[in-house]
C-alpha positions as CSV (number, residue, x, y, z in Angstrom):
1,X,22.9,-83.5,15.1
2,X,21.5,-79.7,15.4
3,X,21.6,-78.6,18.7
4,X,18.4,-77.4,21.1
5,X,18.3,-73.5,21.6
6,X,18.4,-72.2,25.1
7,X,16.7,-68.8,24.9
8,X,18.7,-66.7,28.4
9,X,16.4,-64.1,29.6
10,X,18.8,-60.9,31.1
11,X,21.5,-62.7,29.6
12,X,23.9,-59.9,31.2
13,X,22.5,-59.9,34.5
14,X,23.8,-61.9,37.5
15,X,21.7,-65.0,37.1
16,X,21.2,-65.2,33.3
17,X,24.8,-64.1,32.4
18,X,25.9,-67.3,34.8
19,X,23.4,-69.6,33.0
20,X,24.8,-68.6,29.5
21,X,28.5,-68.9,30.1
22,X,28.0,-72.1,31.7
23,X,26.2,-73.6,28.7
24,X,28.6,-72.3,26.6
25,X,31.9,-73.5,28.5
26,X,30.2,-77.1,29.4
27,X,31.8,-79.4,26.9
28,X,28.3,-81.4,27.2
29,X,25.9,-78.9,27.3
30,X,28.0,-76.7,24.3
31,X,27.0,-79.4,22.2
32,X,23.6,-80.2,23.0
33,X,22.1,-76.3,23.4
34,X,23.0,-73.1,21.4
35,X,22.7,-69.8,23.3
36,X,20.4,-67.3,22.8
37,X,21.6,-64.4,25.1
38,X,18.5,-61.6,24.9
39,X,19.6,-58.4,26.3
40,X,18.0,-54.7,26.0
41,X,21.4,-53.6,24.8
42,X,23.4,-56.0,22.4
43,X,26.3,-53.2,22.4
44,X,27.1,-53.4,26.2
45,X,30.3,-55.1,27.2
46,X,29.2,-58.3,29.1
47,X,26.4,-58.7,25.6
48,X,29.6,-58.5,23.5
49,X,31.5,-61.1,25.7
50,X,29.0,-63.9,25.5
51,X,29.4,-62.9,21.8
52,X,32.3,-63.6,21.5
53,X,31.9,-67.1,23.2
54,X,29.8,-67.9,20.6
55,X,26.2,-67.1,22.1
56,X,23.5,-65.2,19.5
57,X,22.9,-61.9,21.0
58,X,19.3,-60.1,20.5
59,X,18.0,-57.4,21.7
60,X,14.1,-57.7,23.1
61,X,12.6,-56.0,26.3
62,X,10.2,-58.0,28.7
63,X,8.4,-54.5,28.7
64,X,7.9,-54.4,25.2
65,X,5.9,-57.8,24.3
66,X,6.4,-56.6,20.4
67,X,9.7,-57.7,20.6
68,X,9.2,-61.5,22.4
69,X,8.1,-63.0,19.2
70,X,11.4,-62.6,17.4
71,X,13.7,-63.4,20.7
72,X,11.8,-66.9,21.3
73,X,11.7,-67.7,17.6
74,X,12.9,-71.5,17.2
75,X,13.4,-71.7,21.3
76,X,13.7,-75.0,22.9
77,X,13.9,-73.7,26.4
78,X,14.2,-70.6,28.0
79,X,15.6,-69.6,31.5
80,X,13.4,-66.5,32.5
81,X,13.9,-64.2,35.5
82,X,12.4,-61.1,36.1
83,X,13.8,-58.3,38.0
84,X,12.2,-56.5,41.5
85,X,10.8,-52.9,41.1
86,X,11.6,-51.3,43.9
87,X,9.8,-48.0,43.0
88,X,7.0,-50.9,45.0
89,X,5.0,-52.2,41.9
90,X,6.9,-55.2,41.8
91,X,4.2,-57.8,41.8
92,X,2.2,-56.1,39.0
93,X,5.1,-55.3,36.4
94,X,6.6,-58.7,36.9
95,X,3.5,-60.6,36.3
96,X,2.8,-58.6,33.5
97,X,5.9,-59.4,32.4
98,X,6.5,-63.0,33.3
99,X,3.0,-63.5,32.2
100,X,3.8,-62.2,28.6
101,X,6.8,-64.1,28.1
102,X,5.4,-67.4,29.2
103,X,2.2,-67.1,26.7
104,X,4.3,-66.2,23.8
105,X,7.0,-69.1,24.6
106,X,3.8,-71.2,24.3
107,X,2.9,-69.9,21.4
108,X,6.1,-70.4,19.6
109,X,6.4,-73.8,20.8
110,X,9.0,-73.7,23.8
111,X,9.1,-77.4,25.4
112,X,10.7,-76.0,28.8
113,X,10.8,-73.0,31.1
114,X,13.2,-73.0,33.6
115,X,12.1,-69.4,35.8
116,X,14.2,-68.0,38.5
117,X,11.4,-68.5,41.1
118,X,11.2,-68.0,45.5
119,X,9.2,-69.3,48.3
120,X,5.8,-68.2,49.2
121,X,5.9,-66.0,52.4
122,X,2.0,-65.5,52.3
123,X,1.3,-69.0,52.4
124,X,3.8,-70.8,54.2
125,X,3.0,-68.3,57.0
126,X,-1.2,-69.3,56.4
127,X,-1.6,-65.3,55.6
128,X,0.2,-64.1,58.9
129,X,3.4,-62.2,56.6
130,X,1.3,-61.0,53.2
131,X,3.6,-58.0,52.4
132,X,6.7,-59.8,51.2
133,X,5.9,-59.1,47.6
134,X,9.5,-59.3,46.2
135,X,9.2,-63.3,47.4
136,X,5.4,-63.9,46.8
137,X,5.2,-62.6,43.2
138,X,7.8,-65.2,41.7
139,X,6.2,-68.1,43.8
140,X,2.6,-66.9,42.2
141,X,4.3,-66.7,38.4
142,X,5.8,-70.4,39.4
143,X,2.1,-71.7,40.3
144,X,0.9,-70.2,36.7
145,X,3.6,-71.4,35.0
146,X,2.8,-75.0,36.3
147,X,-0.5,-74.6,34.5
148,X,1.1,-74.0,31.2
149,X,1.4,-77.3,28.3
150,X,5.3,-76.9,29.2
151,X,7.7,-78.7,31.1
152,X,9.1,-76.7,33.7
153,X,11.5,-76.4,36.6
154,X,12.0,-74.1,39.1
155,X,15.3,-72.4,40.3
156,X,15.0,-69.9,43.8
157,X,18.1,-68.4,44.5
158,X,19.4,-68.2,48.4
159,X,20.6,-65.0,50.2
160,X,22.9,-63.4,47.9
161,X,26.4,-63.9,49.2
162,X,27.0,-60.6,47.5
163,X,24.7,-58.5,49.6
164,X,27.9,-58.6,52.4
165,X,29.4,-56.4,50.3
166,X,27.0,-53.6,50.6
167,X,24.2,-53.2,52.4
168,X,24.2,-55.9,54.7
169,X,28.1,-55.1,55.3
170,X,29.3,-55.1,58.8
171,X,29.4,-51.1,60.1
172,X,32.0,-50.2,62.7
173,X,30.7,-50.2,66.2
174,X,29.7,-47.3,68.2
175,X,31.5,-47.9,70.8
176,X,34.9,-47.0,68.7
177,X,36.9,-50.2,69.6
178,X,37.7,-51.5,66.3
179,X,35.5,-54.4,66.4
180,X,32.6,-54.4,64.0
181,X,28.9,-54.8,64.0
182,X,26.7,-57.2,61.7
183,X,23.5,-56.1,62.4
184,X,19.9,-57.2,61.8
185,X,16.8,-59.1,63.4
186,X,18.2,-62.4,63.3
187,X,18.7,-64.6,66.1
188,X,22.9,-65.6,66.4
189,X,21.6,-69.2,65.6
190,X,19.0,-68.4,63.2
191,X,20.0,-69.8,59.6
192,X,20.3,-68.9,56.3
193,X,20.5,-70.0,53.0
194,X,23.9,-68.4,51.1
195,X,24.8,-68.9,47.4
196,X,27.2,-66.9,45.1
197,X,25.0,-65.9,42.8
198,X,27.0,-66.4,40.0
199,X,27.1,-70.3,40.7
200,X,23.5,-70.3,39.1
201,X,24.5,-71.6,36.4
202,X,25.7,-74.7,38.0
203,X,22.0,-75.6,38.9
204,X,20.6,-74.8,35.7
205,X,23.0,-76.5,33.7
206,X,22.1,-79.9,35.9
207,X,18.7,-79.0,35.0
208,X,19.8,-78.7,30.6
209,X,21.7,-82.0,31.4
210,X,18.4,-83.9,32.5
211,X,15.4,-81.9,31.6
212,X,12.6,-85.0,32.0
213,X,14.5,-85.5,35.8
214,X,13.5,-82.5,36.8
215,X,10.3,-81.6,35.3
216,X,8.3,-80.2,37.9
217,X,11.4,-79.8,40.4
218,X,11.8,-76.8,43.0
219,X,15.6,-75.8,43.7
220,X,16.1,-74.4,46.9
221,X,19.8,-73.3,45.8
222,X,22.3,-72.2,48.1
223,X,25.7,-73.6,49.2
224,X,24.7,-74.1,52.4
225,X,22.8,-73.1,55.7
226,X,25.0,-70.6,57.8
227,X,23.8,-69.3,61.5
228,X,24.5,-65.8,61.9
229,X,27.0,-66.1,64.6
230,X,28.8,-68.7,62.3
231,X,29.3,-65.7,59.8
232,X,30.1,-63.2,61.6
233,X,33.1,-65.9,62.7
234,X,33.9,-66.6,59.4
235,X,34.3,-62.0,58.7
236,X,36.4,-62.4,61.5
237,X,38.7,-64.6,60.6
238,X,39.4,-63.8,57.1
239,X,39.9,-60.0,57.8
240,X,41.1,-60.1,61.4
241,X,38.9,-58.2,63.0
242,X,36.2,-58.9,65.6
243,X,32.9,-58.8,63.7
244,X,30.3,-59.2,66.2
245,X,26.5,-60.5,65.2
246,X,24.5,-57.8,66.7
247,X,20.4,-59.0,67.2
248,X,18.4,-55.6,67.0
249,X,14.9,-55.0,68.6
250,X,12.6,-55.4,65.6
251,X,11.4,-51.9,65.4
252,X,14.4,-50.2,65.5
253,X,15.8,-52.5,62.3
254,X,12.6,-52.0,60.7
255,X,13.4,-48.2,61.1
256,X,16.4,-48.4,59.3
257,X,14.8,-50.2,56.4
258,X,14.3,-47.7,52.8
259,X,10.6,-46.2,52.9
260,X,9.7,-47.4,49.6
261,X,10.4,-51.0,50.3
262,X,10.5,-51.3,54.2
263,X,7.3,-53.3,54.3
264,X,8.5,-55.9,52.1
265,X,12.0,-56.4,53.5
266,X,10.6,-56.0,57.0
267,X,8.7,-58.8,56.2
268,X,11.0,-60.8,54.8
269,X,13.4,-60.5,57.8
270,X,10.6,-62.4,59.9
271,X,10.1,-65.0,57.5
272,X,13.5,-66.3,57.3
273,X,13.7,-65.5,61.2
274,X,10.2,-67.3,62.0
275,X,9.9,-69.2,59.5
276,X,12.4,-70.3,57.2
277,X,13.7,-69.2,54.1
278,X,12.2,-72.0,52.2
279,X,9.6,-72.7,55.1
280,X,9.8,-75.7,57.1
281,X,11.8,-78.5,54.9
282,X,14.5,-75.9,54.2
283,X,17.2,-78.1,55.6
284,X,16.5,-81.3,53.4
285,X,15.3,-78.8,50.7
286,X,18.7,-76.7,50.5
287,X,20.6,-80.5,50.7
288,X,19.0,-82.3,48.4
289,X,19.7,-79.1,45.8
290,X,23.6,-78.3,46.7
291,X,23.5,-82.2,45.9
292,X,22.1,-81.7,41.6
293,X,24.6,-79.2,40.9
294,X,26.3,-79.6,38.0
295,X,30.3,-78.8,39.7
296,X,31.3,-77.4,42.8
297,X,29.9,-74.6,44.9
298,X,31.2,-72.0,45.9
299,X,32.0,-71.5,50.2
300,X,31.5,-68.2,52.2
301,X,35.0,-68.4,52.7
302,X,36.0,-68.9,49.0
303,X,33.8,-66.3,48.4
304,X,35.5,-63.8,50.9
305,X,38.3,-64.6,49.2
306,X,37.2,-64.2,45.1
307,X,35.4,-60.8,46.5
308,X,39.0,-59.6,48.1
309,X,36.4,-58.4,50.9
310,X,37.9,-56.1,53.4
311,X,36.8,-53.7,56.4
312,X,37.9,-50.6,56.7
């Protein structure tokens, strides 16, 4: 029996380099879908590693539409994410680029898209947060894509639980007394969706498994919902020391926030403050979802623990 092929857009990034190595470890989905792993450099490391698991590497560029005809060639499905500019075009490069993908997997007869899609700030907010164009832009490529003569589902990614290794890492406090600060505009109770990002694969291998079950689907993917206060806790108590949630005046935070960008993230903030990461269903959203993955999530904890994070 030949096997479907799964064409993995940014096959070495975070979220297509978990979707191809699960495909190609699953004793299931090994058998019923060859890899395509596309990549703008086939010599890199993590290209040569999913190589060597068996996975077709080619090299195409979602910025070069000359080269989409040969990467889809023969494709069954295709997982397709794009990446944020934050030079602040974001919205028109990733259309563009989402937009030329998509036509050309119709073209070459692709019977599923699986995109790495978000919620839609603009409109669950009725037009009160229009700014959050990092989020907006992948909801408006979903609502295209659902026009398409495709089946299609969609997979939108929770806060990173990486991102509390950098930039969102606690800071010591100002007042020099060992503790430290977790700082934002968030409420201690406000909550928020957290996945390891490299557990993607996990949802869109439940998706591989049972395509015509989830035709049409949204994935509101994350672990769980944590409250603030609850993870500052959990710092604490893996690394010892106090780490206290620290609720700034909006301003101030916003101030803090990279020029180029600070709009959209500001933004952003509110939404999953105000609003909801996923809007108003979030909590029945994000359950129903941690329920279709194909194996166990990953915790905040576990995570903690896989990133060997520390404070210094």
């Amino acid at each position: 029996m030949s096997k479907n092929l799964l064409v993995v857009f940014g096959a070495t990034g975070n979220q297509g380099g978990s979707t191809a190595e699960f495909v190609l470890d699953d004793p299931e989905l090994s058998k019923q879908y060859s890899v395509r792993a596309i990549t703008r450099s086939a010599a890199s490391e993590s290209a040569q590693a999913l190589k060597s698991k068996g996975a077709e590497v080619v090299e195409a560029d979602l910025e070069k539409p000359e080269t989409l005809p040969d990467a889809l060639k023969g494709a069954h499905t295709i997982f397709l994410t794009t990446s944020t500019q934050y030079q602040g075009n974001t919205r028109e490069v990733e259309t563009k680029q989402a937009k030329a993908a998509c036509d050309e997997a119709v073209k070459a007869g692709v019977q599923y898209i699986i995109w790495s899609s978000m919620s839609h700030p603009h409109k669950i907010t009725a037009g009160k947060l229009a700014k959050a164009e990092h989020f907006d832009v992948k909801a408006e490529i979903e609502e295209y894509i659902r026009t398409l003569p495709v089946k299609s589902a969609f997979y939108a990614p929770g806060s990173f639980m990486q991102n509390f290794l950098g930039a969102m890492k606690p800071r010591p406090s100002p007042d020099n007394d060992g503790t430290y600060v977790l700082g934002d505009i968030f409420h201690d109770s406000t909550r928020v969706p957290l996945i390891d990002i490299t557990d993607t694969g996990k949802w869109i291998g439940a998706i591989l498994a049972e395509p015509d079950k989830y035709n049409g689907a949204f994935f509101a993917a994350a672990q769980r919902l944590y409250s603030y206060g609850e993870i500052a806790q959990i710092m604490s108590s893996f690394t010892g020391k106090k780490v206290k949630h620290v609720q700034f005046p909006d301003e101030v935070h916003k101030g803090f926030l990279p020029e180029t960008i600070r709009d959209w993230y500001f933004e952003m903030f509110l939404f999953i403050r105000d609003y909801g990461y996923y809007g108003k269903d979030m909590e029945k959203d994000v359950d129903w979802t941690a329920k279709q993955a194909r194996g166990r999530l990953t915790t905040f904890d576990e995570f903690l623990k896989k990133a060997d994070f520390k404070l210094d």
